[in-house]
C-alpha positions as CSV (number, residue, x, y, z in Angstrom):
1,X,166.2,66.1,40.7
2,X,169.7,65.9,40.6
3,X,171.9,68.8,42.1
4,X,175.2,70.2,40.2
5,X,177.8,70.5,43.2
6,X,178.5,69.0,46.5
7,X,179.0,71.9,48.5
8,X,177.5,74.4,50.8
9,X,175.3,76.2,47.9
10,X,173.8,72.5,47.4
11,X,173.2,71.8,50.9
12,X,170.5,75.1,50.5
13,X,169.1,73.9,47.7
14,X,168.4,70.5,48.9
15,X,166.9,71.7,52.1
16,X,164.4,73.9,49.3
17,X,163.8,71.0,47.8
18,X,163.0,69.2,51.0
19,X,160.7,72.2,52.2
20,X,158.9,71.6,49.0
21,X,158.0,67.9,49.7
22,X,160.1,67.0,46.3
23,X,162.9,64.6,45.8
24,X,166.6,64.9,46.0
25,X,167.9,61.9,44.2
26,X,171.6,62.8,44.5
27,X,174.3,65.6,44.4
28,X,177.3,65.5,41.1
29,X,180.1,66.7,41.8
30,X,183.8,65.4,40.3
31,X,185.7,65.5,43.9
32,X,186.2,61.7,44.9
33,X,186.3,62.7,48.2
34,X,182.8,63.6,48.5
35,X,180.7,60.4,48.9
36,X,177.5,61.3,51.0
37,X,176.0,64.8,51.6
38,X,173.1,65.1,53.7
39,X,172.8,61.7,53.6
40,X,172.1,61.9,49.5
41,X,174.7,60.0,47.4
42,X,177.3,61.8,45.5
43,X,178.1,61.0,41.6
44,X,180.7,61.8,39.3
45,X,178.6,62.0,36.5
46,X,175.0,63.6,35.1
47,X,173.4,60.3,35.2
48,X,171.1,61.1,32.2
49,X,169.8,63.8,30.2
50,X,166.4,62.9,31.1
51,X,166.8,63.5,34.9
52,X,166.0,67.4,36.1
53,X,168.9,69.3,37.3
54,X,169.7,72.5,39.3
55,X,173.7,73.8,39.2
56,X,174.0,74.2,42.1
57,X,177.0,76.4,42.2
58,X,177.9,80.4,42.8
59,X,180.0,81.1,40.4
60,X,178.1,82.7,37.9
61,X,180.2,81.9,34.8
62,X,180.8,78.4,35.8
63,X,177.1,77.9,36.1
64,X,177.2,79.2,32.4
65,X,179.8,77.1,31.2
66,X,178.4,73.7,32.6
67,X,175.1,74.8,30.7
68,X,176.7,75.3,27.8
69,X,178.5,71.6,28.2
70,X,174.8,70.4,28.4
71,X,172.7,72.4,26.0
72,X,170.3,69.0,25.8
73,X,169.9,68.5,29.4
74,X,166.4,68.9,31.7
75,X,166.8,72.2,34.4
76,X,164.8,72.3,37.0
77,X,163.6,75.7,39.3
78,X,163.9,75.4,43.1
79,X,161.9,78.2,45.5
80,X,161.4,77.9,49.0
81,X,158.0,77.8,50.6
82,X,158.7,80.5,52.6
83,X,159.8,82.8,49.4
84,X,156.9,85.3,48.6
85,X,156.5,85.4,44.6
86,X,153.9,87.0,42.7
87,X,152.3,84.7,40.4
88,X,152.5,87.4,37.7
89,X,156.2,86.7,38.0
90,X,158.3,85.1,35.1
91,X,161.3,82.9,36.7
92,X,163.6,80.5,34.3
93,X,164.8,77.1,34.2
94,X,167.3,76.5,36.6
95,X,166.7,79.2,39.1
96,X,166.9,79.3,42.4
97,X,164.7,81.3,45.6
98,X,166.1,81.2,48.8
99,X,163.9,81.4,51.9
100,X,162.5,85.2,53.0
101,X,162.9,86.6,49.2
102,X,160.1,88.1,47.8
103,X,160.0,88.6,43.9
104,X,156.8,91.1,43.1
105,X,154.3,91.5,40.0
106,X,155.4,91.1,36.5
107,X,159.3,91.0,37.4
108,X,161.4,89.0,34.9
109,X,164.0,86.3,36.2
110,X,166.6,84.8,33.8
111,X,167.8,81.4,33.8
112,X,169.9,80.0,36.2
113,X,169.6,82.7,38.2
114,X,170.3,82.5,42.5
115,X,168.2,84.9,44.5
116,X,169.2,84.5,47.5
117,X,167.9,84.8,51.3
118,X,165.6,87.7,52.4
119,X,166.2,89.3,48.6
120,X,163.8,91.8,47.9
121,X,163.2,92.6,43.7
122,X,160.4,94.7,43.5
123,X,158.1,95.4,40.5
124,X,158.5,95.2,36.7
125,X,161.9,93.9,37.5
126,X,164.2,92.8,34.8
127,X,167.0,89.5,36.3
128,X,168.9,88.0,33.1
129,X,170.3,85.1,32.9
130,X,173.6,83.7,35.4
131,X,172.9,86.7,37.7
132,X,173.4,86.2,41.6
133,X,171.6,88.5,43.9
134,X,173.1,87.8,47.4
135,X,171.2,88.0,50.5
136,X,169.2,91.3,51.5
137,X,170.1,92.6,48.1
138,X,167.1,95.1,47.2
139,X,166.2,95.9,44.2
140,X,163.6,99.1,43.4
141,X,160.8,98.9,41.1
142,X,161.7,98.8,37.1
143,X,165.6,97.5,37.5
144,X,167.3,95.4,35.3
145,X,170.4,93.3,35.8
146,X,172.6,92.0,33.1
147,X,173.2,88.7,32.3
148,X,176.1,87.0,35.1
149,X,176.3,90.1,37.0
150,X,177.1,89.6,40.7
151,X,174.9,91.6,43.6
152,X,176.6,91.6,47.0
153,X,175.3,90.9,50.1
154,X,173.0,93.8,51.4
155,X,173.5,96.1,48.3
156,X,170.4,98.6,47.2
157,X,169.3,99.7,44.4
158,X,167.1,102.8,43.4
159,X,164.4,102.4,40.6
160,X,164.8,102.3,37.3
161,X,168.5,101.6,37.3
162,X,170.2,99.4,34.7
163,X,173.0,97.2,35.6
164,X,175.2,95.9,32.7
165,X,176.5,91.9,32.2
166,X,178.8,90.4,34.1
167,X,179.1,93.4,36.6
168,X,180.5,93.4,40.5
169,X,178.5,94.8,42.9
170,X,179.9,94.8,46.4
171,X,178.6,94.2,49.5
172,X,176.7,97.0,50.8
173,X,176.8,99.4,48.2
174,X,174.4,101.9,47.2
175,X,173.4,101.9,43.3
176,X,171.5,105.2,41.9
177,X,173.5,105.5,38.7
178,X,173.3,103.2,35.3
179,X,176.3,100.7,35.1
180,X,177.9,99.9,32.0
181,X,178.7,96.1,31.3
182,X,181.8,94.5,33.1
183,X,182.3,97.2,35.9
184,X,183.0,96.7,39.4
185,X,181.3,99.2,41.9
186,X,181.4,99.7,45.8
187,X,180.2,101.8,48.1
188,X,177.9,104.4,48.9
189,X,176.8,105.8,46.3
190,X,178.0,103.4,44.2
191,X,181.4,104.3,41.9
192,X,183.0,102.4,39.7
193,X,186.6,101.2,40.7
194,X,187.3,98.6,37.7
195,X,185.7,98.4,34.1
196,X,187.1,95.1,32.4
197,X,186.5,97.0,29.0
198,X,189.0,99.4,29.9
């Protein structure tokens, strides 16, 4: 397993590897300055298309993009021993579970995804693709999250809510209200302050 990015994001996702028992064979990342990381080697290049790989990267849309680069190439899913996942859960290539989240029955994770530390998605969940939930995000029973969108840190959500693609949700914010794709929404509740289709 090789790990998309050099940087702090890959540092958590080598430790999940580690707590897993599994092998980190290196990190890839195109900064020359970067040699070693946790004492793993750093490359400049995906050494093959046969070799697993998790991006391991926030940025939603460049995790998209560097996908889309390597439609051919092997993704791997990284969860921490200490996540708590149903085994009626669905989770995609290329996902990652931080330590502390727990993910319960028939909820639906994307590829790509990062559900981050001490995240809480609840039932019958609904996670598309690219999406970033950061820590203590909760999500209610029977949400679903657009493709890309962006939870912040410590943000809630009431059931049965649908969040558009490629939304913003900021840190702490309450959600009790459907979002429409490409909005931006803080606070408590929740209101919209941007919509990129505007």
């Amino acid at each position: 397993m090789y790990l998309f990015g050099a940087s702090g994001h890959g540092k958590v996702i080598a430790e999940i590897l580690e707590s897993k028992g599994l092998l980190v064979d290196g990190f890839i990342d195109s900064d020359p300055s970067k040699s070693h990381v946790l004492n793993y080697h750093v490359v400049d290049n995906i050494p093959s298309k046969e070799v697993e790989l998790i991006i391991a990267i926030g940025n939603n849309r460049i995790r998209k993009k560097i996908v889309n680069e390597n439609p051919d190439q092997l993704y791997g899913i990284a969860f921490h021993r200490n996540a708590n996942i149903s085994p009626r859960t669905t989770i995609g290539n290329g996902t990652v579970i931080m330590a502390g989240a727990t993910i319960n029955v028939d909820a639906l994770i994307g590829k790509h995804c990062i559900i981050n530390t001490n995240v809480s998605v609840d039932h019958d969940c609904s996670i598309e693709s690219y999406v970033h939930l950061s820590p203590n995000v909760a999500l209610a029973g029977n949400v679903s999250v657009g493709e890309g969108t962006h939870i912040g840190i410590g943000a809630c959500v009431i059931q049965g809510v649908k969040i558009g693609s490629w939304c913003t949700v900021g840190a702490g914010a309450v959600i009790i209200r459907d979002i429409p794709d490409g909005c931006t929404v803080v606070g408590n509740p929740g209101r919209i302050i941007k919509n990129s289709k505007n």
